[in-house]
Backbone bond lengths (Angstrom), bond angles and torsions (degrees), N, CA, C in turn:
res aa  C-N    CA-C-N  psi(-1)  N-CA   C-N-CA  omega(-1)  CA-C   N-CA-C  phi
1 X - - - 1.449 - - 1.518 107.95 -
2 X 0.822 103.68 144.64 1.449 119.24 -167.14 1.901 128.69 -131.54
3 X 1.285 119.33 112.40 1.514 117.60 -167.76 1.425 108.98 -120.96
4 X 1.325 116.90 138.25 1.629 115.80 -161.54 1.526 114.66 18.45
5 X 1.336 130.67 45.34 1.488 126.51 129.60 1.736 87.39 116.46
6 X 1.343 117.60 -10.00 1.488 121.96 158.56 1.630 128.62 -80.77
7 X 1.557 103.83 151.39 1.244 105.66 -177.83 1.881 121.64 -79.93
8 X 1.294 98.07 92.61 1.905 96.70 -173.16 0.732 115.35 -49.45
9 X 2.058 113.95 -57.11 1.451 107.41 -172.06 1.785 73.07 166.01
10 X 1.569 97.77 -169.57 1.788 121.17 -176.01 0.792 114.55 -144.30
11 X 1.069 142.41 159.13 2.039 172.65 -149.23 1.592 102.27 -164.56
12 X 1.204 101.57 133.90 1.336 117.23 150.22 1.322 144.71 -119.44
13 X 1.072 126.60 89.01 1.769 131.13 -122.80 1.349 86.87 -55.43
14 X 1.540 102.50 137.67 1.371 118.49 175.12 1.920 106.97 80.61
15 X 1.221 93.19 1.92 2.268 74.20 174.95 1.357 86.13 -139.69
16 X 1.468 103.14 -131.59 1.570 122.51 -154.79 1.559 126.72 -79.05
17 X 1.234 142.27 151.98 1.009 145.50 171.19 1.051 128.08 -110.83
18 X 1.503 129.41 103.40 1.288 125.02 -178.60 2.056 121.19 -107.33
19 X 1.202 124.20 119.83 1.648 126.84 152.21 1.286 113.28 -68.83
20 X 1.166 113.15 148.08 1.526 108.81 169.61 1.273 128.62 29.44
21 X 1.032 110.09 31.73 1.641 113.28 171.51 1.580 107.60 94.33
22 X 1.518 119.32 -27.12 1.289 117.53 -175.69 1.910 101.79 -90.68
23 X 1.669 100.62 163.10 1.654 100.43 -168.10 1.821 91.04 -106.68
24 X 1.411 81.62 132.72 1.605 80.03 -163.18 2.021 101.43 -106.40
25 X 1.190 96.50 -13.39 1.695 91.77 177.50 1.365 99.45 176.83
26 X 1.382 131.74 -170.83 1.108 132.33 -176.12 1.510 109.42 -169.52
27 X 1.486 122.70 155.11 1.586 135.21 -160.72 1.700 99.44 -121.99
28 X 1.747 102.94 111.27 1.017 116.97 -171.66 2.040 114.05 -124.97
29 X 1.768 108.33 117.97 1.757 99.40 -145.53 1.802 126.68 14.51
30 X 1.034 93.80 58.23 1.527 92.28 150.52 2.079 91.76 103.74
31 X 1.325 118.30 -19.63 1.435 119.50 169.12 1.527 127.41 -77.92
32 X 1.435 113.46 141.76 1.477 119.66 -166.51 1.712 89.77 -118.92
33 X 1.810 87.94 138.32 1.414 96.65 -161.59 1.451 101.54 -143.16
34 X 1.331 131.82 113.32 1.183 129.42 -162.75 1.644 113.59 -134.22
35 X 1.449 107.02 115.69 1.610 109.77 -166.78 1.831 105.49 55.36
36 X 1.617 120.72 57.52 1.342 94.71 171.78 1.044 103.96 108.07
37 X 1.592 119.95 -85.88 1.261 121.07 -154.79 1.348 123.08 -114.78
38 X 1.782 121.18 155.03 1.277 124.78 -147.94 1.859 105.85 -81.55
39 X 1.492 132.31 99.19 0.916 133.95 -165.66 1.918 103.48 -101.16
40 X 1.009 128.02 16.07 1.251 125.36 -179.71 1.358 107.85 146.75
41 X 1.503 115.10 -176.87 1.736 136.74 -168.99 1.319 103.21 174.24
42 X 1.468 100.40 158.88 1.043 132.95 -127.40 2.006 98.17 -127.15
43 X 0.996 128.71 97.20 1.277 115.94 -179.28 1.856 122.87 -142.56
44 X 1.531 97.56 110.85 1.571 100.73 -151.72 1.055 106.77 83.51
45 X 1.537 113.12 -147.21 1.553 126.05 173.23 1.489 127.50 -79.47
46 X 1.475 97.04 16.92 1.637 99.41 -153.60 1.327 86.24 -106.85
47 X 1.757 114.30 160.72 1.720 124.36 148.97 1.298 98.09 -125.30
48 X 1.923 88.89 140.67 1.500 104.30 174.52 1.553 101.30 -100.40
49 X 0.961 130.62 149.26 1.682 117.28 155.72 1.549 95.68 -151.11
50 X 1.560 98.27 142.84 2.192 115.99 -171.51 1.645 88.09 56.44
51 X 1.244 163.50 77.95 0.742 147.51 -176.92 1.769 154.14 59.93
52 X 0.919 90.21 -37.69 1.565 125.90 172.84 1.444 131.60 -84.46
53 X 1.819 106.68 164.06 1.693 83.47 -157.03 1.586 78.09 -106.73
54 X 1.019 122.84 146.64 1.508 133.86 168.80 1.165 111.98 -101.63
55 X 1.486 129.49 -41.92 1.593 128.11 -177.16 1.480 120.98 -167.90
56 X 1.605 105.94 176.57 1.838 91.93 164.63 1.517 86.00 -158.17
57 X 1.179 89.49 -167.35 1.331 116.73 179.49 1.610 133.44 -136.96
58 X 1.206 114.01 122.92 1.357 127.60 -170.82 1.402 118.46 -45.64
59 X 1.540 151.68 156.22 1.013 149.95 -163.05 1.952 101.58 -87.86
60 X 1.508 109.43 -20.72 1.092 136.62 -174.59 1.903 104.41 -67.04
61 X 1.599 96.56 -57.10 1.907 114.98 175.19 1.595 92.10 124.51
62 X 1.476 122.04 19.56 1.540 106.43 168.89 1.687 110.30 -76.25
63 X 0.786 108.56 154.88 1.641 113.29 176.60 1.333 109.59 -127.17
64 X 1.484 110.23 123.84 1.094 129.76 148.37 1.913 161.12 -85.13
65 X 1.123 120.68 125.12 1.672 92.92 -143.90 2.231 89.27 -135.33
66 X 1.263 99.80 103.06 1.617 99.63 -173.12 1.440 115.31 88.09
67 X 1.157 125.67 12.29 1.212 145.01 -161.46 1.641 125.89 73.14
68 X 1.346 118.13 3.34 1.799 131.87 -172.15 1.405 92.13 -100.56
69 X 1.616 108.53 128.77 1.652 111.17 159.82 1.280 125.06 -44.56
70 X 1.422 133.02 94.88 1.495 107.71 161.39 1.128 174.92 -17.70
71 X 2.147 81.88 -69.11 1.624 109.77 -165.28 1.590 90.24 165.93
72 X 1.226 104.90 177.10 1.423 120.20 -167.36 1.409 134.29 -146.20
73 X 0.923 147.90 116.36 1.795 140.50 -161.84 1.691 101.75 -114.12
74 X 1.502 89.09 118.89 1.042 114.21 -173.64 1.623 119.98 -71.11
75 X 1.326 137.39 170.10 1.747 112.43 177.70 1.429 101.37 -92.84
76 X 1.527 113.71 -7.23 1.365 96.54 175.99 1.508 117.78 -103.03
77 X 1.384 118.71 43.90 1.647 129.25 -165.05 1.570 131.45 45.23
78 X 1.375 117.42 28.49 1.334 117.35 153.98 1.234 117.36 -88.58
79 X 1.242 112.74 153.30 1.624 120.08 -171.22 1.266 106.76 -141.10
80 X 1.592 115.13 126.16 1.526 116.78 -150.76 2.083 89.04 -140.39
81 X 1.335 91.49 118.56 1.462 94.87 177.79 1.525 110.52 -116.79
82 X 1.498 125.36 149.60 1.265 129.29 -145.20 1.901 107.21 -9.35
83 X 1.212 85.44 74.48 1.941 78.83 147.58 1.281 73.17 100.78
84 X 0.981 165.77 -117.15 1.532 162.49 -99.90 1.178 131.27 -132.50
85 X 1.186 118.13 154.51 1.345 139.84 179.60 1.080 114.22 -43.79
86 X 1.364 128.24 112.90 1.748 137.34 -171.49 1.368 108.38 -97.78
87 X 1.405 110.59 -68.29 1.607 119.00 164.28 1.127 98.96 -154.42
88 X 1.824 98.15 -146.16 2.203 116.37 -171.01 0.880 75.74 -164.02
89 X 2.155 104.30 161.48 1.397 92.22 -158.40 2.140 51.64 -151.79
90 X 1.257 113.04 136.77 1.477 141.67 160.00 1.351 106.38 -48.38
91 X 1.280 103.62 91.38 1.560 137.52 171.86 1.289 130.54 105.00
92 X 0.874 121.54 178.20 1.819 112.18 177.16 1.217 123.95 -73.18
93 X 1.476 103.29 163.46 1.436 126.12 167.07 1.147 132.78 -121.02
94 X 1.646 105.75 63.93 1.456 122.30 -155.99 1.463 121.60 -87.37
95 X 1.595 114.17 -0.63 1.250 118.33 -179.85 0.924 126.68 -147.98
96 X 1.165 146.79 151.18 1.388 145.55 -171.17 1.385 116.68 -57.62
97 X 0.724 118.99 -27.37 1.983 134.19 169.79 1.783 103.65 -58.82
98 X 1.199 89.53 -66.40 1.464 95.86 -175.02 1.673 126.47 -65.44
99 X 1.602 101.96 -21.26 1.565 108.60 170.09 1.846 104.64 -82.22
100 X 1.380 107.06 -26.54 1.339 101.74 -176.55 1.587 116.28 -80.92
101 X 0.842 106.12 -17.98 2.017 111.16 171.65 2.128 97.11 -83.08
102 X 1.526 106.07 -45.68 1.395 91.10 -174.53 1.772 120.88 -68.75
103 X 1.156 95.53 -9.31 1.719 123.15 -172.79 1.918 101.32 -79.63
104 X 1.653 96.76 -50.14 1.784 91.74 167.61 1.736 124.66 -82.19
105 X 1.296 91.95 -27.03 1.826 91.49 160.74 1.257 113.79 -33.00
106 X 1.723 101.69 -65.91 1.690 99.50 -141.38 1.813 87.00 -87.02
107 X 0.813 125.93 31.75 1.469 114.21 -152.73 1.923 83.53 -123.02
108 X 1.397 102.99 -44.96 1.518 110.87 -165.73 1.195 127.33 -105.51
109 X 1.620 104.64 -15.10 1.589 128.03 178.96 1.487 112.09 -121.41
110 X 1.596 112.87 6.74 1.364 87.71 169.41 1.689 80.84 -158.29
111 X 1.905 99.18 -173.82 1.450 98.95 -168.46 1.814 100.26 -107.16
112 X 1.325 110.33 38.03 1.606 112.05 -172.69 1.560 107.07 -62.69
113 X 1.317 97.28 -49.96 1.609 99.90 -176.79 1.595 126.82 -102.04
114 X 1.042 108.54 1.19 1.512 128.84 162.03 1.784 106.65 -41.54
């Protein structure tokens, strides 16, 4: 994954998550797991995190977060949050699975959609 032309870090849909070289949590069937502990999941298009649904994502790759459009994931891995270009992340984003894990990434590992 990639943010203004730097290396953030990587995901591997369905395993580990690493920033900066360190592993900061990992996505286990459909659970979001950060340092340890179980901070949300993922079911359908929806994210839960502490309980609650915070957002989803469109079959399209719009993302939603409180009910206000965000940003959007493209099928060819750009990721554009209100209005702009966030990063690209090395390879596609051809399915709804795969926008929905990149949708809890940035949601749980970084402050994109905050």
């Amino acid at each position: 994954i990639y943010q203004s032309g730097s290396r953030l870090g990587c995901m591997d849909f369905g395993g580990d998550i690493y920033i900066s070289g360190c592993r900061e949590g990992y996505f286990s069937c459909g659970d979001v797991y950060k340092g340890g502990s179980r901070v949300g999941y993922i079911s359908n298009e929806d994210l839960y995190v502490d309980g609650s649904r915070v957002g989803y994502v469109s079959s399209s790759g719009d993302m939603f977060v409180d009910g206000c459009r965000v940003g959007e994931l493209d099928d060819g891995g750009d990721v554009y949050v209100q209005g702009c270009r966030w990063g690209n992340i090395q390879g596609s984003l051809d399915d709804l699975e795969k926008k929905m894990y990149m949708f809890a990434f940035l949601y749980c590992f970084t402050d994109a959609l905050r």
